[in-house]
GUSEGU-943981 format. One record per atom (N, C-alpha, C): z, x, y. Coordinates in steps of 0.02 Angstrom, whole numbers, padded with zeros to 5 digits, always signed. Each point is the difference from the previous one (the first is absolute). Layout:
BEGIN
ZXY...
//
This chain:
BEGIN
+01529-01128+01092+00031+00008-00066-00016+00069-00030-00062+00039+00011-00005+00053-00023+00025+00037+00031+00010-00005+00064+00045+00046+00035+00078+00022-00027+00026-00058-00002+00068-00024-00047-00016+00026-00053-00028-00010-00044+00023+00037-00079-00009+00085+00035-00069+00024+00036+00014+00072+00002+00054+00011+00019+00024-00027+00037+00079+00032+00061+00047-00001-00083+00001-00050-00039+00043-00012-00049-00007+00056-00037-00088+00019-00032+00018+00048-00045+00019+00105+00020-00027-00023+00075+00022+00061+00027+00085+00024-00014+00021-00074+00008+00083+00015+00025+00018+00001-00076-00027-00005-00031+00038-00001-00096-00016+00088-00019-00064+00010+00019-00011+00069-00004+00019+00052+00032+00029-00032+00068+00058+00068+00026+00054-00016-00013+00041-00073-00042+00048+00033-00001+00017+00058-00075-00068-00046-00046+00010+00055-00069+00005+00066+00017-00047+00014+00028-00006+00071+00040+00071+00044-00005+00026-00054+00077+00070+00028+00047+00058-00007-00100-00016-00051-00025+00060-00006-00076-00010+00071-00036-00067+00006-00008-00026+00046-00055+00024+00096+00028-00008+00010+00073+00014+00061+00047+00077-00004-00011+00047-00041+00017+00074-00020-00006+00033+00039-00057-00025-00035-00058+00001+00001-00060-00004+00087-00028-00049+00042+00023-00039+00035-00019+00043+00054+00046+00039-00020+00053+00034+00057+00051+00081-00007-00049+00013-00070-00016+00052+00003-00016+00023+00074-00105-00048-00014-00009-00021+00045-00066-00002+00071+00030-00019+00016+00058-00022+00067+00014-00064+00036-00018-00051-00059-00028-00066+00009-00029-00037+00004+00072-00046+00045+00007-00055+00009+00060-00050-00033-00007-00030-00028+00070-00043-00043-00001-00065+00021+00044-00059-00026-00011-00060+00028+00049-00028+00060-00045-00064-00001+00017-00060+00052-00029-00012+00056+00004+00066+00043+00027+00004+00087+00026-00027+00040-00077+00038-00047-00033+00004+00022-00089-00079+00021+00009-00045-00033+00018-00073+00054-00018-00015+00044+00006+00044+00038+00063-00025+00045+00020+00045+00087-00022+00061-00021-00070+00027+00029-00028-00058+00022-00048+00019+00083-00018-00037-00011-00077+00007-00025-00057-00059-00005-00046+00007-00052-00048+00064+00004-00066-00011+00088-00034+00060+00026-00011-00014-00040-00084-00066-00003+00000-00028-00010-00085-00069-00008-00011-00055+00018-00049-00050+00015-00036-00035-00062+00008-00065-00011+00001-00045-00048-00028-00054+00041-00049-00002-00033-00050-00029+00051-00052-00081-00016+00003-00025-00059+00019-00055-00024+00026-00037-00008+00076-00024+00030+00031-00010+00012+00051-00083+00000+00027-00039-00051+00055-00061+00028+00027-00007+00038+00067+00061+00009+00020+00019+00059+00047+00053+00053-00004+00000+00039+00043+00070+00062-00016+00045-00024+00017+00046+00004-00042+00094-00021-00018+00035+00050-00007+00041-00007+00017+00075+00068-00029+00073-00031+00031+00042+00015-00062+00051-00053+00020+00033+00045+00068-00022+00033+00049+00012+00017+00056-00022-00029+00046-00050-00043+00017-00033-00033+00008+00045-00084+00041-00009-00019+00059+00015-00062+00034-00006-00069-00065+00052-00036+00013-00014-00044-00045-00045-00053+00002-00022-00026+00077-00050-00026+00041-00067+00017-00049-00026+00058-00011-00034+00030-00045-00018-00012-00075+00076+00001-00050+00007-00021-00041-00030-00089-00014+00020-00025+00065-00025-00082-00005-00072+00021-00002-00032+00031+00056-00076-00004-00008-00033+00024-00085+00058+00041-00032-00030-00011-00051+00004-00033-00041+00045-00047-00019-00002-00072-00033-00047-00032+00028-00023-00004+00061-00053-00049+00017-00046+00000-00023-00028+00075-00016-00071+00036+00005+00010-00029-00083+00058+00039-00034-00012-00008-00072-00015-00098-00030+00042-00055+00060+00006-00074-00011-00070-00003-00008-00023+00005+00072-00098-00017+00013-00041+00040-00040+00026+00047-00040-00069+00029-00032-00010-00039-00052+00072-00028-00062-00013-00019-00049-00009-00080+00029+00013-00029+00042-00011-00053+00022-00078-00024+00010-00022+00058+00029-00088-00018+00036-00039+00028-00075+00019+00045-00044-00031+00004-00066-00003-00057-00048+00075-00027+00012-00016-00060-00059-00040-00042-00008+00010-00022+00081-00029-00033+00032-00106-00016-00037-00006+00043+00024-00082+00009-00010-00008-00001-00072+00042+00037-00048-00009-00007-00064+00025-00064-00031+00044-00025+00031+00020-00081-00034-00059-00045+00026-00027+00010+00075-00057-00045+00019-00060-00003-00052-00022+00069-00030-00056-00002-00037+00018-00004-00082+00055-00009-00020+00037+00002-00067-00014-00073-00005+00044-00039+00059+00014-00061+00003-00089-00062+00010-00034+00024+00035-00070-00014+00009-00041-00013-00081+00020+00062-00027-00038+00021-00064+00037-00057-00054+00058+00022-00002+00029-00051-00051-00013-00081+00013-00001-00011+00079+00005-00076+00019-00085-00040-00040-00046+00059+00020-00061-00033-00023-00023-00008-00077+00052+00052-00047+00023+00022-00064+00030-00106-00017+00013-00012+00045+00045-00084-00017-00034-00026+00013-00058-00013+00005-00053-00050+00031-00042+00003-00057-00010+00078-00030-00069+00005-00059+00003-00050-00034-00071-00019-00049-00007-00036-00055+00028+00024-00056-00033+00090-00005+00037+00023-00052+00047-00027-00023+00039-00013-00061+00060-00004-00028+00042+00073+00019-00016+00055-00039+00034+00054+00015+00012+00027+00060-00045+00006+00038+00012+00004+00073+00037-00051+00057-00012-00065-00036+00075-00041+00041+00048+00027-00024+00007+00029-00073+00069-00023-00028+00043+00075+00037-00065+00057-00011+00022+00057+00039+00035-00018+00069-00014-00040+00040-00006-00002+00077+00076-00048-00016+00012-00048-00039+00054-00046+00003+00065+00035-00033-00021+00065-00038+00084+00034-00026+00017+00045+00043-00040+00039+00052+00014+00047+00062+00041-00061+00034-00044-00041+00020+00047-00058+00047+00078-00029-00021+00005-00025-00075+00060-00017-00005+00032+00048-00017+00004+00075-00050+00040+00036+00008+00011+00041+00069-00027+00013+00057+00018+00056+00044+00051-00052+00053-00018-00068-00015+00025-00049+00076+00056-00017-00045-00005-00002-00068+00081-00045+00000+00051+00070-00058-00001+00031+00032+00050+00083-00029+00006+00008+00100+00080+00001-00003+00038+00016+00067-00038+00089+00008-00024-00007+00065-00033+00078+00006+00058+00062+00003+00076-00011+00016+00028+00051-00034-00018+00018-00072+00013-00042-00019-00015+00023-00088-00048+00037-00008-00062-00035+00012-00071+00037+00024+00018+00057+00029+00026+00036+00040+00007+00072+00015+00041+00024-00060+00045-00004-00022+00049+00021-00031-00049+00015-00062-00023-00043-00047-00049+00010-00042-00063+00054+00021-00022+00013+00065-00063+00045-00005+00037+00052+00006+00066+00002+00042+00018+00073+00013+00016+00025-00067+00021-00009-00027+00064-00014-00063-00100+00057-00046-00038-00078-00011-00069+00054-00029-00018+00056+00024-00004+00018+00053-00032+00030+00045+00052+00084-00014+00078-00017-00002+00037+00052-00009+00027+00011-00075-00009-00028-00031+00029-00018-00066-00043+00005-00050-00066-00005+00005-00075-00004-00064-00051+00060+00022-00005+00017+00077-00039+00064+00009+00021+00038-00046-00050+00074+00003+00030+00050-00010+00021+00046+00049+00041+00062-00026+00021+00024+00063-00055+00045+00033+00019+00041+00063-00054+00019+00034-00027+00051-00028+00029+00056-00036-00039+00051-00047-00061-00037-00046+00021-00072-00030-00064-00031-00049-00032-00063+00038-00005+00014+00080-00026-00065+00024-00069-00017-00036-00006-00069+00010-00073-00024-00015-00023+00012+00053-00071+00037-00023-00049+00028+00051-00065-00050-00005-00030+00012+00049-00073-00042+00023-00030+00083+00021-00044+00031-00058-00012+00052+00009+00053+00060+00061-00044+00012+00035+00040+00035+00080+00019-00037+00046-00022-00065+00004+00007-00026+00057+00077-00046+00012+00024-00027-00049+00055-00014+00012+00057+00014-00066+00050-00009+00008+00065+00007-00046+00046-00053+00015+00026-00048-00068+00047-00036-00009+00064+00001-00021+00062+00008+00019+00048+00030-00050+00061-00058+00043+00061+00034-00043+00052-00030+00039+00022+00015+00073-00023+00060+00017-00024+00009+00072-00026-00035+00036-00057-00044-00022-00034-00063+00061-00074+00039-00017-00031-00037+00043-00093+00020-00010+00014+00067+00053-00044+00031-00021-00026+00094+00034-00050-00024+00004-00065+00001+00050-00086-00017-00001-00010+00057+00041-00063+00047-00015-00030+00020+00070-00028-00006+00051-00011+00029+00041-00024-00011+00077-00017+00068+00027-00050-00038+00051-00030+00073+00024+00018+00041+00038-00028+00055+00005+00045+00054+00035+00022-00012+00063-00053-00046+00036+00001-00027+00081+00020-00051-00008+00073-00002-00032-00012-00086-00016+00022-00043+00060+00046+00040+00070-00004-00052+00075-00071-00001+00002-00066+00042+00015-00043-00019+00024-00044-00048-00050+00003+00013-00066-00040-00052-00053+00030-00083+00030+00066+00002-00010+00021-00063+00030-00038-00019+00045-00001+00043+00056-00011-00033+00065-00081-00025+00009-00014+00036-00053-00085-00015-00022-00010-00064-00022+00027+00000-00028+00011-00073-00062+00007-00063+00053+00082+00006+00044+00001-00052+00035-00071-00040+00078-00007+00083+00003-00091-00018+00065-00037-00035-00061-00034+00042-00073-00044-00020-00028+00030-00083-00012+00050-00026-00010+00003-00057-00038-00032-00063+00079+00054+00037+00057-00026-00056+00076-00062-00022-00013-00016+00073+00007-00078-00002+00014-00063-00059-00041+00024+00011-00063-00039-00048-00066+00035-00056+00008+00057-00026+00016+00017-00075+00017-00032+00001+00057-00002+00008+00075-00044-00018+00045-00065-00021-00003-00046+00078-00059-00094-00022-00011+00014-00062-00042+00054+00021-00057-00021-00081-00052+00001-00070+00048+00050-00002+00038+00019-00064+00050-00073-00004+00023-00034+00029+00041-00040-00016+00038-00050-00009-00034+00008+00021-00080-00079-00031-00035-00010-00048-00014+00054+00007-00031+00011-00105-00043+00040-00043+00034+00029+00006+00052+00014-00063+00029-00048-00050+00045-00056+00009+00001-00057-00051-00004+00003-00031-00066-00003+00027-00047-00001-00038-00084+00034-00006-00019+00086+00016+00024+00061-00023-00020+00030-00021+00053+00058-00040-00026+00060+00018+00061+00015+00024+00006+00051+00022+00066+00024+00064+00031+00061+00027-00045+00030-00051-00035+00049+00017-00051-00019+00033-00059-00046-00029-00030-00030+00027-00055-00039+00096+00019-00031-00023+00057-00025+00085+00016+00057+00029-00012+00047-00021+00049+00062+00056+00009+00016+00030-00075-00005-00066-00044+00042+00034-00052-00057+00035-00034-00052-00010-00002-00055+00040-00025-00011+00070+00007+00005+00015+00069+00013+00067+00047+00063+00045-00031+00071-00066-00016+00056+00067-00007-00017+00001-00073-00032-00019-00042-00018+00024-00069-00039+00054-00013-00058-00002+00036-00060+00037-00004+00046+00053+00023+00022+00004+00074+00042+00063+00033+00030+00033-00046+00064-00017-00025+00023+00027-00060-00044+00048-00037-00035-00043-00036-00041+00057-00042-00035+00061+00056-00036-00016+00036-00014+00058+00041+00034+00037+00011+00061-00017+00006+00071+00057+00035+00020+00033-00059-00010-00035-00064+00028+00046-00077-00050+00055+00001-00064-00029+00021-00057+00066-00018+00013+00059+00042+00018-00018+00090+00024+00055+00036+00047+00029-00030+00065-00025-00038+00029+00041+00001-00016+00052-00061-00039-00014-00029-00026+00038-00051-00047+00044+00005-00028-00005+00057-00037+00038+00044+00026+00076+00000+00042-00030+00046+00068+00061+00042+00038+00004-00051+00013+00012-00064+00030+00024-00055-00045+00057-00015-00104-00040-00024-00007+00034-00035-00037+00070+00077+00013-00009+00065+00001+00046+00040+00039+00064-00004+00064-00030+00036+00061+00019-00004+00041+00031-00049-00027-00009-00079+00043+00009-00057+00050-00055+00020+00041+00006-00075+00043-00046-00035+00062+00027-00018+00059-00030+00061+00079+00026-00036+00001-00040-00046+00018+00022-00072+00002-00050-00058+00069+00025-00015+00040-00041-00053+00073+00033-00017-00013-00001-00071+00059+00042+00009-00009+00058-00080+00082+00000-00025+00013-00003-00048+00056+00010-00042+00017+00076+00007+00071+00003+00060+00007+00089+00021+00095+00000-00047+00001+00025-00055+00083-00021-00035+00011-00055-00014+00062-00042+00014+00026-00042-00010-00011-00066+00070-00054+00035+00037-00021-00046+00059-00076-00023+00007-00038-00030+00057-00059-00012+00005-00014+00024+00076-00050+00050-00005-00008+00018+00063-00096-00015+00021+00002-00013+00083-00050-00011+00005-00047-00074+00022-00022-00009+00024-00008-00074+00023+00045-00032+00040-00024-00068-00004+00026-00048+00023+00042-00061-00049+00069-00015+00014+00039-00031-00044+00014-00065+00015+00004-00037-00044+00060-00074+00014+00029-00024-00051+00070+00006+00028+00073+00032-00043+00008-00078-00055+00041+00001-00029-00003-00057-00063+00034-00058+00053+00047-00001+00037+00028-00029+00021-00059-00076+00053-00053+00046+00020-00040-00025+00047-00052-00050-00062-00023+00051-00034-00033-00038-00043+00015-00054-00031+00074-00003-00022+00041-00062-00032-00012-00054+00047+00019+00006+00060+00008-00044+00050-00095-00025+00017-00038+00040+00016-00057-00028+00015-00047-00034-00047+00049+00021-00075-00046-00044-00065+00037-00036+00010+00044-00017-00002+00052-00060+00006-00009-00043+00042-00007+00010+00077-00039-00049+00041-00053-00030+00000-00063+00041-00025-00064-00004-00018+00004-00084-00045+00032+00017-00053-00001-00048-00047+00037-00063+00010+00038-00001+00029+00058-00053+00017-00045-00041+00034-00027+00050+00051-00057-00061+00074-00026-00022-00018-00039+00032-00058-00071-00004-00007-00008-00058-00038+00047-00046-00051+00019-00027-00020-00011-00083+00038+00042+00014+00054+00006-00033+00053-00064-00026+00048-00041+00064+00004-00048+00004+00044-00071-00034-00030+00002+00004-00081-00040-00030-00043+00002-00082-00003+00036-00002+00001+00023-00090+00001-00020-00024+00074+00007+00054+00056-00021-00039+00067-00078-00004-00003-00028+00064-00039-00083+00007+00011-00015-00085-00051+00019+00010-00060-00016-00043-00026-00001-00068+00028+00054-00032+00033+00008-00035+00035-00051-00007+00051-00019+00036+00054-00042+00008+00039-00073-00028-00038-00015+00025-00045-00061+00001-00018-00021-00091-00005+00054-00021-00063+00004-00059-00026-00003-00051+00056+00010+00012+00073+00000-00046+00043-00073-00007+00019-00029+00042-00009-00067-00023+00023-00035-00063-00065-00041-00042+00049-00031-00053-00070-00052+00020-00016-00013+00008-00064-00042+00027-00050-00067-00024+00034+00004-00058+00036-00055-00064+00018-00029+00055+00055+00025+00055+00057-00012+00028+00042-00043+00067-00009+00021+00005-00059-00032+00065-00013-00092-00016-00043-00002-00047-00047-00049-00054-00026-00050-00030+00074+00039-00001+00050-00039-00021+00066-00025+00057+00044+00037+00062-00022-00033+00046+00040-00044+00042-00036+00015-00025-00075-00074+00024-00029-00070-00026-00013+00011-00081+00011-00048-00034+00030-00042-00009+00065+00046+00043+00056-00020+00010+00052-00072+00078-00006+00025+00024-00054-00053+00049-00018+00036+00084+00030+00071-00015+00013+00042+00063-00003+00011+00038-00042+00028+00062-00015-00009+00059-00077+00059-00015+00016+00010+00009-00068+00081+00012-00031+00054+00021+00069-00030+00057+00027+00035+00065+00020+00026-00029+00061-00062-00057+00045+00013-00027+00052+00045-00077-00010-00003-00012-00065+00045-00061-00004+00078+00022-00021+00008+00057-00022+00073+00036+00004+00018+00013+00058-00040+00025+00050+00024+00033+00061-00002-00054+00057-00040-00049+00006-00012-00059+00053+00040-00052-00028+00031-00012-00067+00025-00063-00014+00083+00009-00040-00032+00045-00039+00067+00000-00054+00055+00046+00037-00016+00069+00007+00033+00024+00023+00043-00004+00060-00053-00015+00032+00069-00018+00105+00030-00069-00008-00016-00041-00044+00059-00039-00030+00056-00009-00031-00018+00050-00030+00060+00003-00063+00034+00082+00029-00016+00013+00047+00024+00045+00065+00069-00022+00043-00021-00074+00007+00007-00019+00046+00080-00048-00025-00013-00011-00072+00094-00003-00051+00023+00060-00010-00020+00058-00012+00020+00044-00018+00052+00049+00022-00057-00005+00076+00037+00059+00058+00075-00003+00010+00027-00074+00020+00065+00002+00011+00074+00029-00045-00037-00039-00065+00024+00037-00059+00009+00060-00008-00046+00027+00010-00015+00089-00002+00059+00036+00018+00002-00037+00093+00043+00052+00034+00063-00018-00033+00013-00060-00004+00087+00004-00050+00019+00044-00045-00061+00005-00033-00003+00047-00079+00004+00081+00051-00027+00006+00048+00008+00050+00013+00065+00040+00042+00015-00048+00029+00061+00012+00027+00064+00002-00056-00001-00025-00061+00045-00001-00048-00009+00035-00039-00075+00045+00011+00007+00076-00041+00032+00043+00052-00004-00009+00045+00030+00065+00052+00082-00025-00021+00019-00052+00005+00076+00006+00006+00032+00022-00078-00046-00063-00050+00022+00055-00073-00005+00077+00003-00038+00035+00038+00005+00057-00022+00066+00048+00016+00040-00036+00013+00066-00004+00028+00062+00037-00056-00046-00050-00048+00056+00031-00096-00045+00051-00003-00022+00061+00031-00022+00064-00003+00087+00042-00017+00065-00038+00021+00049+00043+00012+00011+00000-00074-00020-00037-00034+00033-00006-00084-00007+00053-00054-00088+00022+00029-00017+00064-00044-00007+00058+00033+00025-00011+00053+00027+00073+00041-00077+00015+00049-00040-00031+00024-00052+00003+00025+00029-00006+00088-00007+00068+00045+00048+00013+00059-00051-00046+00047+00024-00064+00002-00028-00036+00049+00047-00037+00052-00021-00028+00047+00043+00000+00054+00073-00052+00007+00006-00030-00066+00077-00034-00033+00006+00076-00023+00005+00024-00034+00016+00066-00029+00022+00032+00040-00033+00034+00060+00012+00057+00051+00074-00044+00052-00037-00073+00008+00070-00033+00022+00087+00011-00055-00033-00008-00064+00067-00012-00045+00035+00082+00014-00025+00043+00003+00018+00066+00012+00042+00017+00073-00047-00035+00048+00016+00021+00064+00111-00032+00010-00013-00070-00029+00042-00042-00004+00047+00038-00005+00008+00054-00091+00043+00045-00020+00035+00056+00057-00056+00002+00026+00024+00064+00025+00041-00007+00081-00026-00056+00042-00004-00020+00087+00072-00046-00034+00016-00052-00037+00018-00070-00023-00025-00040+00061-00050-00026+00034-00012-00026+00052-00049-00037-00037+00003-00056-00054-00032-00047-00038-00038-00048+00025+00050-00027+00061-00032-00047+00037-00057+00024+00056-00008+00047+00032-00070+00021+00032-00042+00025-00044+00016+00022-00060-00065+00028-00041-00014-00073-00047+00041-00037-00010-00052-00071-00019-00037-00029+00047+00014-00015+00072-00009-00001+00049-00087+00020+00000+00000+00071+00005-00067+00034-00006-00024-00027-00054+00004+00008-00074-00046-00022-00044-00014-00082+00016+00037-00021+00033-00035-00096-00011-00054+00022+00059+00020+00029+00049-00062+00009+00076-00046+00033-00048-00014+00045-00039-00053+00051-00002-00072-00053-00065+00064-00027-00040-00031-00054-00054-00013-00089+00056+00009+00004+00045+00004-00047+00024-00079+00016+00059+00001+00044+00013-00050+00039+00051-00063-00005-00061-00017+00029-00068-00038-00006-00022-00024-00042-00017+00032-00056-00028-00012-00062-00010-00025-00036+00062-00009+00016+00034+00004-00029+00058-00088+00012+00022-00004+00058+00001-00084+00036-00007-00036-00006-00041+00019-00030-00067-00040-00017-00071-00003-00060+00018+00061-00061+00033-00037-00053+00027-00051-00010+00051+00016+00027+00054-00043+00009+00035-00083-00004-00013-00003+00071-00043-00068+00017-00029-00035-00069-00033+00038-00008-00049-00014-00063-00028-00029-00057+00025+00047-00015+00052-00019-00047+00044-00058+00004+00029-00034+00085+00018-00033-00027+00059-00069-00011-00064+00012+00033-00068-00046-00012-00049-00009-00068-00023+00042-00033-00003+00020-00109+00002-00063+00018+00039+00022-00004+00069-00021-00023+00059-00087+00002+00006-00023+00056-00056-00057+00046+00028-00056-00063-00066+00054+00005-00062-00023-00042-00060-00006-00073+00008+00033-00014+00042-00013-00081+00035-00038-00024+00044-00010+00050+00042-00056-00014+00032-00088+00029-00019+00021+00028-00069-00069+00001-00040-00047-00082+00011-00056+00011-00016-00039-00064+00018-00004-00024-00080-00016-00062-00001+00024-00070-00042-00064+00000-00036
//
């Protein structure tokens, strides 16, 4: 029988195929993926590699990708610890601090996250000032309708590359200290916290080595530093908050499943606090959470999709363009479902093998 349905759904899918090619000869519309290797024959105004609309259009996709996954893997981390913070914000005794933790939750989850962009961009371009009167943070950064300007150091490939060894390195020693006195989950996350900060100090290191490109108000522009344009920012506050929303209600959730009776027993056992969070509460309420997570996470990567609304050149964008110019609609949707379909695919993955790693924590 499984044989039969494959043979079945093979033969439905060639003949759409052979209908859809038919169809597509009879129009005089061209079909197949040569179109990439035309140039692109238009601008991306946002870019983390070199572009020029002379440039293969094959190219142009890699940069929607680069631009999809950057704001994708940023939100990401900032909705995880937004969403963490607020979730435990719903648990407090405080009055004010639930009530704080319960109006993030119902306003960011129930406002449609277009709106939510439309509204930050709308602030963001509409209430700044312009770039001659940005708001400054002394030298170090500038706010305007331009997007954030911050500085960075003169070496700033090699500061990076500092940052990313220094951070391995302090998640590896932290792992191997405390995972005798924690779980291996809890180290981990112990390690990429601590790391972090270590890697802010390198890079401040190699600033205050290196000197500091800072940006400066040069005319009617901002020169200098390192930028991220309003468009990006709209979109990554916008995601941030929407998840995080989301992601608060799963922590919370998580937590509440453990019985109060377990934690009272592991402090009778003569355990500290620290070891009855990390041996009891935590790889439990791990263990509801995780699955959740990856949904929430995979549905920030695909929301970030309404990036095309406030003009943020991400890879629906670079597709909506390509479309204009090739009309070959159907292989460039084609590509965006594979490329959003491919990531999702690796955020489950990951996930999973984190399920996998959180379940077999010991009891």
């Amino acid at each position: 029988m499984q044989a039969a349905m494959l043979v079945v759904v093979v033969g439905v899918v060639w003949l759409l195929a052979g209908n859809v090619s038919e169809n597509l000869a009879q129009r005089n519309i061209r079909s197949g993926f040569e179109f990439l290797l035309n140039s692109a024959g238009f601008d991306i105004g946002e870019s983390t590699i070199a572009f020029s609309s002379s440039d293969e259009l094959w190219r142009a996709f890699c940069v929607g990708i680069l631009n999809t996954v950057r704001v994708a893997l940023l939100s990401i981390a900032t909705a995880t610890v937004l969403g963490v913070v607020v979730g435990l914000m719903r648990i407090a005794r405080h009055p004010i601090i639930n009530g704080l933790g319960t109006a993030h939750v119902e306003v960011y989850r129930n406002i449609p996250l277009i709106i939510q962009l439309f509204a930050i961009y709308l602030l963001i371009t509409e209430l700044l000032p312009m770039s001659t009167e940005a708001l400054s943070l002394g030298s170090w950064a500038l706010l305007s309708k331009a997007g954030l300007q911050f500085a960075i150091p003169e070496q700033y490939g090699l500061a990076l590359f500092a940052c990313i060894v220094d951070f391995m390195l302090v998640v590896l020693w932290i792992r191997e200290k405390y995972r005798r006195q924690v779980t291996d989950l809890v180290a981990n996350l112990l390690g990429v916290g601590i790391g972090l900060v270590f890697a802010v100090f390198v890079w401040f290191v190699f600033g205050g080595l290196s000197g500091w490109n800072k940006p400066e108000i040069a005319g009617f522009s901002i020169e200098g530093g390192a930028s991220l344009s309003p468009e990006f920012l709209a979109l990554w506050i916008g995601l941030t908050l929407f998840t995080s929303a989301s992601i608060a209600e799963i922590v919370r959730a998580g937590v509440l499943s453990v019985n109060v009776n377990q934690m009272h027993a592991g402090l009778a056992l003569g355990m500290s606090k620290l070891q009855v969070i990390s041996y009891v509460v935590f790889p439990q309420s791990m263990r509801l959470s995780v699955p959740p997570l990856a949904s929430q996470y995979m549905n920030l990567t695909k929301n970030s999709s309404l990036a095309v609304v406030i003009g943020y050149p991400d890879l629906v964008a670079v597709g909506n363009a390509s479309i204009n110019i090739t009309g070959q609609a159907l292989e460039v949707i084609c590509l965006i479902m594979i490329v959003y379909l491919v990531i999702n695919l690796v955020i489950g993955g990951l996930m999973n093998a984190l399920n996998a790693r959180v379940v077999r924590a010991p009891r």
